[in-house]
C-alpha positions in Angstrom: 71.4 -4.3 93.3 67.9 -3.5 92.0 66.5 -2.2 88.6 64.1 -0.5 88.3 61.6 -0.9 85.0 60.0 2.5 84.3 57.4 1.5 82.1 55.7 4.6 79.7 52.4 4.2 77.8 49.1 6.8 77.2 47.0 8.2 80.0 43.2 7.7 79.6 42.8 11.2 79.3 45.7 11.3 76.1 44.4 8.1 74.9 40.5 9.6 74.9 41.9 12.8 73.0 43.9 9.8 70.4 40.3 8.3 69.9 38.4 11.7 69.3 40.7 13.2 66.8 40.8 9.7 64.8 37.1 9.7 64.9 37.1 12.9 63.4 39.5 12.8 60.8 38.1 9.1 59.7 34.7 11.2 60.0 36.3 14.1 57.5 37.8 11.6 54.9 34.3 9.5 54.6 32.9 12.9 54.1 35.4 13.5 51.8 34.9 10.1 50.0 30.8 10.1 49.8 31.2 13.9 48.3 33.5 12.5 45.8 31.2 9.2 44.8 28.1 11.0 44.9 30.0 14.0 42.5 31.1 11.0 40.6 27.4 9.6 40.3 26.2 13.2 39.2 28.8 13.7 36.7 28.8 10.1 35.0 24.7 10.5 35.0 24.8 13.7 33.4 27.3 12.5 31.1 25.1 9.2 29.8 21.8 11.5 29.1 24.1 14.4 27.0 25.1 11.4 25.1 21.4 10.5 24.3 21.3 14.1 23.5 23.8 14.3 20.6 23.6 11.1 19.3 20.0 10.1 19.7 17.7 13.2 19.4 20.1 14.2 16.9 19.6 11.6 14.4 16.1 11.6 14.9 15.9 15.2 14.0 17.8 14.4 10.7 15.3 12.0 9.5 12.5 14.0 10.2 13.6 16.6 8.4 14.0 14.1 5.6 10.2 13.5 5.5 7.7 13.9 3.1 11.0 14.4 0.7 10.2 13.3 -3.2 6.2 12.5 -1.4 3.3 14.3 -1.2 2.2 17.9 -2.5 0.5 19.0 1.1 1.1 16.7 4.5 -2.2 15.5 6.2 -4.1 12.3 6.9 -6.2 12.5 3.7 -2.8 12.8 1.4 -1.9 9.9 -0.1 2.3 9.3 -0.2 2.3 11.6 2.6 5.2 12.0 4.9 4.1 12.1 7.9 2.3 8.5 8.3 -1.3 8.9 9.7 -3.6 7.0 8.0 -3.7 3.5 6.1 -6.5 1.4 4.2 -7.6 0.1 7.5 -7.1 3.1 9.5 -9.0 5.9 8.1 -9.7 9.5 9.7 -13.3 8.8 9.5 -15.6 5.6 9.8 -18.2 7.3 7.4 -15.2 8.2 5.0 -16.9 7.3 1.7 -13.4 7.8 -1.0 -11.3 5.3 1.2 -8.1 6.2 -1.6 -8.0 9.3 0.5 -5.5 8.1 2.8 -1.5 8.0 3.8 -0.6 4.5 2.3 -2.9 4.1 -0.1 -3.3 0.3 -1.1 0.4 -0.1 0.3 1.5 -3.6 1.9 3.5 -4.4 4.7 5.0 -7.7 5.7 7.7 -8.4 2.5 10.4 -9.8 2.9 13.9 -9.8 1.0 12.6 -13.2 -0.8 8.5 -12.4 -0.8 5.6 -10.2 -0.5 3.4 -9.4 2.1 0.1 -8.6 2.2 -0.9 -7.4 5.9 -2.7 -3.8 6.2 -0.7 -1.3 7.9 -2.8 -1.0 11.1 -3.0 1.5 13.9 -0.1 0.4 16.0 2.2 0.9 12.6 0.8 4.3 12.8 1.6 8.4 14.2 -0.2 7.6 17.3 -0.8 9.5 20.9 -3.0 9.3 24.1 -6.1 7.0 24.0 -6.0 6.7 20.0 -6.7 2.3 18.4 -3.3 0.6 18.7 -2.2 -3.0 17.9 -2.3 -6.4 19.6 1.0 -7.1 17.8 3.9 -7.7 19.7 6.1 -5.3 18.0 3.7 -2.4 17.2 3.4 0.9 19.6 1.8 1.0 23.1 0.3 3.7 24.7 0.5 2.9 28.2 4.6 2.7 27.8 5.4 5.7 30.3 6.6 6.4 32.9 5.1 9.6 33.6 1.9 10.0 35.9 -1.1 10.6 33.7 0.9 10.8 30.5 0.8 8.1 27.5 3.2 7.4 25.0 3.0 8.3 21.2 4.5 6.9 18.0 6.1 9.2 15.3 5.7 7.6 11.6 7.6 9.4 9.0 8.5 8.2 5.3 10.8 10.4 2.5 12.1 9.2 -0.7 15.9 8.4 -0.4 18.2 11.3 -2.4 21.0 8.7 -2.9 22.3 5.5 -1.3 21.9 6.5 2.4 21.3 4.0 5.4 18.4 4.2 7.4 17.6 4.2 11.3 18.3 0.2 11.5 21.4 0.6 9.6 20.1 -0.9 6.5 21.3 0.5 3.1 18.8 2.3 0.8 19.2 2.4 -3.1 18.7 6.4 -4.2 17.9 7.3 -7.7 18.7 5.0 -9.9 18.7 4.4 -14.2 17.3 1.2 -15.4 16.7 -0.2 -19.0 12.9 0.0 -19.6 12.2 -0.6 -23.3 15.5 0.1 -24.6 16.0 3.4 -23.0 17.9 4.0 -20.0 15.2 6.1 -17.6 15.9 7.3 -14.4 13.9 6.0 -11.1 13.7 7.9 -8.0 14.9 6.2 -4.5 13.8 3.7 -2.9 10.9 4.8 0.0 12.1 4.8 3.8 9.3 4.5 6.2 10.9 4.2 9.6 8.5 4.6 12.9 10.0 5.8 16.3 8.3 4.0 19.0 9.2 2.9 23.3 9.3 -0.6 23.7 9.4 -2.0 27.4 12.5 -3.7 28.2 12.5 -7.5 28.9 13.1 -8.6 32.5 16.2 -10.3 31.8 17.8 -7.4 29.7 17.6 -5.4 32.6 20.5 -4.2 34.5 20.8 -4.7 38.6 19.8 -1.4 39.2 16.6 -1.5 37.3 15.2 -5.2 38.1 12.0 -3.5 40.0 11.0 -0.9 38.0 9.7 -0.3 34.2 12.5 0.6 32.1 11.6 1.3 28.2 14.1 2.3 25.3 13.1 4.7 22.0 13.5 2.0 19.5 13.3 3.0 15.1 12.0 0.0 13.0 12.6 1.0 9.5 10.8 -0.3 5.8 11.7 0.2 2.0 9.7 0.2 -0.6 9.0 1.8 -4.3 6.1 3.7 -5.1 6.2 3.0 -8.8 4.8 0.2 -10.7 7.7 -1.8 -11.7 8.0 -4.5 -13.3 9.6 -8.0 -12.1 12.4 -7.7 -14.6 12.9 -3.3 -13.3 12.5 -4.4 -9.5 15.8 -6.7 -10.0 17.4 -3.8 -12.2 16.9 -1.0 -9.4 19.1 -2.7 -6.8 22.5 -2.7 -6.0 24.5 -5.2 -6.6 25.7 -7.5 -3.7 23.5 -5.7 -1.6 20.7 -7.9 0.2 18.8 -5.1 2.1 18.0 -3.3 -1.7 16.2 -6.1 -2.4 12.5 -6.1 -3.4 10.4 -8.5 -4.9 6.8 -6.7 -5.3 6.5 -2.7 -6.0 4.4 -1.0 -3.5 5.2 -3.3 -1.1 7.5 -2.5 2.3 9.8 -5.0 3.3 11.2 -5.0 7.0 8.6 -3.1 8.0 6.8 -4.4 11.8 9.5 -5.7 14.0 11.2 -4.4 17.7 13.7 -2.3 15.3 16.9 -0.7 16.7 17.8 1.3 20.3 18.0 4.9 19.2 17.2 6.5 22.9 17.9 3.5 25.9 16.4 4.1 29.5 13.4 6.5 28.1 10.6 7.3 30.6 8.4 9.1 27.8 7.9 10.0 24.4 5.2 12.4 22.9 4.7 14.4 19.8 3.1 17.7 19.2 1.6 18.6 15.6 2.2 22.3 14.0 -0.6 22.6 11.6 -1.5 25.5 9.6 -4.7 25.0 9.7 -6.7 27.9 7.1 -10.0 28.3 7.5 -12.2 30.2 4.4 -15.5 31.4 4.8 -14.7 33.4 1.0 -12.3 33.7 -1.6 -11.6 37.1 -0.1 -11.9 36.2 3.8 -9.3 33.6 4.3 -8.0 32.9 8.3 -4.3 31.1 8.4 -3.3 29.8 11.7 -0.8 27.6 13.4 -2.2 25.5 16.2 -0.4 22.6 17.7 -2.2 19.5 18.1 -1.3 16.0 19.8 -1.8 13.2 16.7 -4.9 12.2 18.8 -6.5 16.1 18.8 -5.6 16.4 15.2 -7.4 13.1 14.1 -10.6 14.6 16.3 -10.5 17.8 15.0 -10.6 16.7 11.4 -13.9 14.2 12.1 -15.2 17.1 13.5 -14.7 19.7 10.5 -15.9 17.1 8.3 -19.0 16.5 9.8 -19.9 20.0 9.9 -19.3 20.1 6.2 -20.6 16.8 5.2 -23.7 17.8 7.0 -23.9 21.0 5.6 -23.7 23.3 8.6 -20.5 24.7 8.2 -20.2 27.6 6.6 -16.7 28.0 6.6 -14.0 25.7 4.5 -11.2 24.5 6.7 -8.1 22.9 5.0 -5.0 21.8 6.9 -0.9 20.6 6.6 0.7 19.7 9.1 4.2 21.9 8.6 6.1 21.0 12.2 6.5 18.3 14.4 7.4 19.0 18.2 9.5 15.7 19.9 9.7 15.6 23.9 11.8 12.9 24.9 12.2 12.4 28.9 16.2 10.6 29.4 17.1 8.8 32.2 20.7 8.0 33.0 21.9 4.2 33.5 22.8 4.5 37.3 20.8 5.8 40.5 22.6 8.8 42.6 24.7 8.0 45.1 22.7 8.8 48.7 20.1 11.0 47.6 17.0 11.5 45.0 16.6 13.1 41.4 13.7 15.1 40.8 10.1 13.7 40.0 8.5 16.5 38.4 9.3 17.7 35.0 8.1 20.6 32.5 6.9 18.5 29.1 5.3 20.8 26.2 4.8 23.9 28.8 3.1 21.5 31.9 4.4 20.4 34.7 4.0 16.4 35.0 5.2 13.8 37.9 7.0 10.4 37.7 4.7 7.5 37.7 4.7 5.0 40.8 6.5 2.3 38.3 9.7 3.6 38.5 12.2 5.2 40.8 13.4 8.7 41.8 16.7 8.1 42.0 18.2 8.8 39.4 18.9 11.8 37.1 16.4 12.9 34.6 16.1 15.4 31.6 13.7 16.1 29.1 14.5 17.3 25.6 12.6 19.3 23.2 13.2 19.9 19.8 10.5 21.8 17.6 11.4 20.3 13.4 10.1 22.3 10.4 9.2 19.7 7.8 11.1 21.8 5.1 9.5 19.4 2.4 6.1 20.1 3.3 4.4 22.9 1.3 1.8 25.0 3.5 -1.3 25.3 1.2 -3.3 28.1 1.1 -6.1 27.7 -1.1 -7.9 23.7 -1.1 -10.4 22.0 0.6 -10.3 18.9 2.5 -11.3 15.9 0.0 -15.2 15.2 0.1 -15.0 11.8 2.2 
């Protein structure tokens, strides 16, 4: 007797139809998976640059408010005690300035220390700075030519404000606010301590980079923050005014900033740009019954210029109107990028920064997401003048 084996399997034709529809739905679910990483990619880079947002332009905003706080009547580089930090002895608006008092700092020091003074000059790079303006060759002062936009250089915001009470600033370090000491027998009460604190980029290191920024220029908005006093104290008051147990309220000459000068603290990582826009009411007098007040806005670089230029028309005696200025506002634009490139495709590479359109640099990549954030600060401790002159320089 015989069997018979019936043997069953596919036919080419079923088993072409298996291989199409498994191509397809392996097809659909990669779909399905590159949609979802590349959703994944948007969401986790829009959620690192909101972050920078809140915490980062936020805090900056709060100390700028702060400055010129317990300073300076009016807020421009002939002011001494000013807040907002243009000028030093060795950085004046103009080389023909003859009354070289007339300036932000004022005889003030940099380079103390918790333990001893310092005696360097407070020199460009330490300075509000933009564009094509004198910087430093110190390591940890402000460079221009950090951007990483096309055609667009970097400035540096300097700010200082008296501390209203103990308070910590942008490096974390505490700050002694007013204070009473003994001085002859009677118990007088000091004002804070000084904060001088400068926001700056600094170009990342090549081996702080991550993987996915190893071949392009990466920079971070750093703060590097100062304290000093303005008043003449004494040895004995200087130890009186600190706080006990606390090293950082320590200072061992008066007019004298300790801190001040190094890489500082990351208030911004992975930032392409930073610039600065000046609001200046700017009020121009030809008589005491034709007075002109304006607001113009003004890079630090076009302020600086337009001063030299009003005061050698009126040093020269060809002016014949008086022009007297304070600067009242200060406009931040801060380009973010997050820490991870999209997944499969490019970010933008043009961007709107104070009303222009500008492009990314060839330094750095378009693949990642990108925002830029404005914020336009009243200096609420300023005091718009209205009737002065510009000191005779």
């Amino acid at each position: 007797m015989k069997i018979k084996h019936t043997q069953n399997g596919f036919s080419l034709i079923e088993l072409m139809i298996a291989l199409t529809l498994g191509l397809l739905i392996s097809a659909a679910v990669m779909q399905v998976y590159l949609t979802s990483i590349k959703t994944s990619s948007v969401q986790s880079g829009g959620t690192n640059i909101l972050e920078a947002s809140i915490f980062g332009i936020q805090n900056i905003e709060k100390s700028v408010r702060l400055s010129n706080l317990g300073m300076a009547d009016t807020n421009n580089p002939f002011t001494p005690l000013a807040g907002l930090v243009m000028t030093s002895d060795s950085s004046l608006v103009s080389d023909t300035q003859t009354d070289t008092s007339k300036n932000n700092m004022n005889g003030i020091k940099m380079g103390g220390t918790k333990s001893s003074a310092g005696g360097a000059d407070i020199t460009d790079g330490y300075l509000t700075r933009s564009g094509n303006q004198s910087t430093s060759s110190d390591n940890n002062a402000w460079k221009a030519e950090n951007s990483n936009v096309a055609g667009l250089k970097s400035s540096q915001l300097t700010i200082q404000y008296e501390a209203p009470q103990n308070m910590y600033d942008c490096e974390g370090s505490l700050v002694r606010g007013p204070v009473e000491i003994d001085r002859s027998g009677r118990l007088t009460m000091i004002p804070g301590q000084v904060v001088i604190e400068r926001y700056f980029l600094s170009e990342v290191a090549q081996n702080n980079k991550s993987n996915y920024e190893s071949n392009i220029k990466s920079y971070e908005l750093r703060c590097d923050a100062g304290r000093y006093v303005k008043e003449d104290l004494t040895v004995a008051e200087l130890d009186a005014q600190k706080i006990k147990d606390e090293d950082s309220t320590i200072l061992v000459a008066a007019r004298n900033i300790r801190d001040f000068g190094d890489i500082g603290e990351v208030v911004i990582p992975r930032a392409d740009y930073f610039g600065i826009s000046l609001g200046v009411e700017v009020v121009e007098s030809t008589s005491p019954s034709n007075v002109s007040v304006s607001l113009r806005y003004f890079t630090p670089e076009e302020y600086m210029s337009f001063l030299k230029t009003v005061e050698q028309a009126e040093s020269s005696g060809s002016a014949s109107t008086t022009t007297t200025t304070d600067v009242i506002s200060v406009k931040l634009s801060v380009l973010v990028r997050a820490d991870r490139p999209l997944t499969g495709e490019d970010g933008a590479t043009k961007f709107i920064v104070f009303g222009e359109e500008e492009e990314l640099s060839s330094d750095t990549s378009s693949a990642f997401i990108r925002r830029v954030y404005e914020s336009n600060i009243m200096l609420r401790n300023s005091r718009a003048i209205k009737e002065s002159s510009i000191p005779n320089i």
